[in-house]
C-alpha positions in Angstrom: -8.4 -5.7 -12.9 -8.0 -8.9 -11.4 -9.9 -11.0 -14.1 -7.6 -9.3 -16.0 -4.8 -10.5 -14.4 -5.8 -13.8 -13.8 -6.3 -14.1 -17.6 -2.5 -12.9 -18.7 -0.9 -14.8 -15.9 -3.0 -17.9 -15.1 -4.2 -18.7 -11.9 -2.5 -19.6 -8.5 -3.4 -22.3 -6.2 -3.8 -20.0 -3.0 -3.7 -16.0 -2.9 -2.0 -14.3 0.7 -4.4 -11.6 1.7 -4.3 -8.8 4.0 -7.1 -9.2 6.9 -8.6 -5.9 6.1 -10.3 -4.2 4.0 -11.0 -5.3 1.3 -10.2 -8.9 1.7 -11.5 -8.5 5.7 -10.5 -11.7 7.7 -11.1 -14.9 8.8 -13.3 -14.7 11.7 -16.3 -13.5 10.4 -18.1 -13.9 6.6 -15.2 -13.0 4.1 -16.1 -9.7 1.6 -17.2 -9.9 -1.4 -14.6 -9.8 -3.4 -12.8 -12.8 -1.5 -16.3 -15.2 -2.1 -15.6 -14.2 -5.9 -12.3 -15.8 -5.8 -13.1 -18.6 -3.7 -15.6 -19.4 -6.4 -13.0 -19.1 -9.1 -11.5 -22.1 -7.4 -8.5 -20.1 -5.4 -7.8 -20.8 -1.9 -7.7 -17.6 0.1 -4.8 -17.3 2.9 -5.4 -14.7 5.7 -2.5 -12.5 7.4 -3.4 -12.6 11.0 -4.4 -9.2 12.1 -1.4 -6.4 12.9 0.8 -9.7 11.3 3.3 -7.0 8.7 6.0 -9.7 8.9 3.5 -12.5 8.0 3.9 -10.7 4.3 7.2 -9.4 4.8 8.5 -10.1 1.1 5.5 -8.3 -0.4 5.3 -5.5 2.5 9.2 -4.6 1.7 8.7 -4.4 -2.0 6.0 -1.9 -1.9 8.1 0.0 0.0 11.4 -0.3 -2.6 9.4 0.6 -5.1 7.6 3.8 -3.6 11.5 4.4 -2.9 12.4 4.3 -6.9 9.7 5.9 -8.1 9.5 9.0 -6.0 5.7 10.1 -6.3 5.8 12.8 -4.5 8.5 14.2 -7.4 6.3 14.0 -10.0 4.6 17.1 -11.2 1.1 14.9 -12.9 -0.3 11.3 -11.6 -0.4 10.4 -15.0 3.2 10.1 -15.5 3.4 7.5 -12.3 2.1 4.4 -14.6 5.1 4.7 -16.6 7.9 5.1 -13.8 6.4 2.4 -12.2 6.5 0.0 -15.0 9.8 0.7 -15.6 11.0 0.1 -11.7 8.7 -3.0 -11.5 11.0 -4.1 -14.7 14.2 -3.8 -12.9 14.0 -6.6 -10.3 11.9 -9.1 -12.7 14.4 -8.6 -15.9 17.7 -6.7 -15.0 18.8 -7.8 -11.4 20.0 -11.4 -10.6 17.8 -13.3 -8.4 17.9 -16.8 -8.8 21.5 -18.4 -9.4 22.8 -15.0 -11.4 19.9 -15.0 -13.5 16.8 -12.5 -13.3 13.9 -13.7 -12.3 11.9 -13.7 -15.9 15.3 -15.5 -17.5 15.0 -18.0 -14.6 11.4 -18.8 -15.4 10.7 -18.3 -18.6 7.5 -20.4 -18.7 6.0 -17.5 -16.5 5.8 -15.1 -19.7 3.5 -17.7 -21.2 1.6 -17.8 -18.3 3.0 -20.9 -16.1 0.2 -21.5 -14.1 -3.0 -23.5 -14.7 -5.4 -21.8 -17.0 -8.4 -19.7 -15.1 -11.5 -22.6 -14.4 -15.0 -22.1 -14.5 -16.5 -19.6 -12.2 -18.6 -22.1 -9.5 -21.0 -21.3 -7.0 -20.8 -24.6 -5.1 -16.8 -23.7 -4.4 -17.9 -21.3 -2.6 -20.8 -22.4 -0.5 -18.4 -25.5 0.2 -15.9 -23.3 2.0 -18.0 -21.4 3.2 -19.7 -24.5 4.9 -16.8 -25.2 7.4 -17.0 -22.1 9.0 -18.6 -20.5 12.4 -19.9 -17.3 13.1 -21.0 -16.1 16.3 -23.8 -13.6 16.8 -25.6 -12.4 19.7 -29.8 -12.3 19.6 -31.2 -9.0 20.1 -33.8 -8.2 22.8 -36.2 -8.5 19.8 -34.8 -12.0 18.9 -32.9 -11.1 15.8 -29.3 -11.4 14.7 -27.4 -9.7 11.6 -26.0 -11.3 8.8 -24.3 -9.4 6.0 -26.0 -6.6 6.7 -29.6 -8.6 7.3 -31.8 -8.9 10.2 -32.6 -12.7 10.7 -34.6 -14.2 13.0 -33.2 -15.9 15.8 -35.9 -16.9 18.4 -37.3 -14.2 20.6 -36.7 -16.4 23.9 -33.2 -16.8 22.9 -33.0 -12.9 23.1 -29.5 -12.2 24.8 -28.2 -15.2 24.0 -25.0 -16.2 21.9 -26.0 -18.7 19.2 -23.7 -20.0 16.4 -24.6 -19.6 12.3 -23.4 -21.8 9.6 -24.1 -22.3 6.0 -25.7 -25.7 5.0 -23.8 -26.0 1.8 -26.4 -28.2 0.2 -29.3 -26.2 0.3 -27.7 -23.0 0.5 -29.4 -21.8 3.9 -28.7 -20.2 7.1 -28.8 -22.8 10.2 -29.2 -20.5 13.8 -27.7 -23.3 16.4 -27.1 -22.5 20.4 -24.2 -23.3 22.3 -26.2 -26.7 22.8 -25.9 -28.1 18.6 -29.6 -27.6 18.7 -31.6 -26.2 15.6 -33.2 -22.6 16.9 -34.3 -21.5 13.1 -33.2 -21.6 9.5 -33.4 -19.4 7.1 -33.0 -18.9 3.2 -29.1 -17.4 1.8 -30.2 -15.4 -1.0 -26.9 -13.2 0.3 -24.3 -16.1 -1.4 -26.7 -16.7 -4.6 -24.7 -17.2 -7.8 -26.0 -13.7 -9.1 -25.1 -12.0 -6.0 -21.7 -13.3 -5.8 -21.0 -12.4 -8.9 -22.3 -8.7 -9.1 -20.1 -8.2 -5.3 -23.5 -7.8 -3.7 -23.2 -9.7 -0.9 -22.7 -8.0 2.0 -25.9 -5.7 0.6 -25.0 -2.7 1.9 -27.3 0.6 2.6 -26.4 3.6 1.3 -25.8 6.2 3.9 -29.2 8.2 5.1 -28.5 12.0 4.3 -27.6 14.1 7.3 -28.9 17.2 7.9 -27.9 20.3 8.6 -29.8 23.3 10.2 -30.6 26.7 9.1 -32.5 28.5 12.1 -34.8 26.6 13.4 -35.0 25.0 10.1 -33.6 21.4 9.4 -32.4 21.2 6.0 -31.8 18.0 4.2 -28.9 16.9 1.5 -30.4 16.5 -2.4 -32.0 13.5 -2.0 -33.7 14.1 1.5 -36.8 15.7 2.4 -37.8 19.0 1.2 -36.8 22.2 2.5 -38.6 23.7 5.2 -37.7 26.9 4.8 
């Protein structure tokens, strides 16, 4: 939907994001969705957290337009698309906005797009901002950290310890620092690979282990699980 989007309208300088989900925020490795559009060349702005008022314009609309459409009025969900179409209309053709004229009439250039056309998707962009960033992990007792969802190594005698992880931009790699500036370890980023980027596989998530659930003294597992020991 948002390739879409980006096709019919162009593409903006700099998008405001919310700091969750699933944009996340700005103090730890941005989702995957946000590295997509970093590497499409669009700056990413990040509400600080429990910030409402920081996207006040945008946070009010939504709220008008739940207002005019009424969801909870409508017998089917598949009548909403229309009644929303029709409100989002309103404020962008009908009502005056800027010097008695609606907002389309104002800017016509916006029909035809307005903005620059959508560049070449790029890896690099995003390993470059990427590259002025900080996180902070703390080594386990077994001298590992995680990273988007990955146990590196981080030096067993450092085990306890705070260290700092950046991206070297150049050669796409982890660098594990301590508090010091000095090199502890580095490791490969397959995580921020082109191919992973692109298919929003970053953050390489596990899918969740079944749970199970007892029947007498027997444990029985969801499909997918062990077999049943009855």
């Amino acid at each position: 939907m948002l390739s879409r989007t980006l096709a019919l309208w162009g593409q903006p300088g700099r998008l405001r994001v919310d700091n969750g989900p699933p944009w996340g925020g700005a103090n730890d490795l941005p989702p995957d969705v946000a590295l997509w559009v970093l590497g499409g060349g669009i700056g990413l702005h990040w509400n600080r957290p429990r910030r409402c008022r920081e996207n006040g314009k945008v946070e009010r609309r939504h709220g008008v337009l739940a207002g005019w459409v009424e969801p909870t009025t409508w017998a089917s969900a598949s009548a909403l698309p229309t009644r929303l179409d029709a409100a989002s209309r309103l404020p962008r053709e009908v009502s005056p906005a800027i010097q008695g004229q609606s907002r389309r009439a104002a800017s016509p250039s916006l029909l035809a797009g307005g903005r620059r056309p959508v560049a070449a998707w790029a890896p690099q962009l995003v390993w470059t901002a990427l590259a002025g960033r900080r996180w902070r992990r703390r080594v386990d007792k077994v001298g590992r950290i995680s990273l988007c969802n990955r146990p590196l190594r981080g030096g067993r005698k450092d085990a306890g310890a705070d260290v700092t992880v950046r991206l070297d931009a150049e050669n796409v790699a982890w660098v594990i620092e301590d508090d010091r500036g000095r090199l502890l370890v580095r490791h490969a980023a397959p995580e921020v690979s082109r191919e992973r980027i692109e298919a929003l596989a970053v953050s390489h998530r596990r899918p969740p282990r079944p749970h199970p659930r007892r029947r007498g003294n027997a444990r029985v597992l969801a499909p997918g699980g062990k077999p049943d020991t009855r």
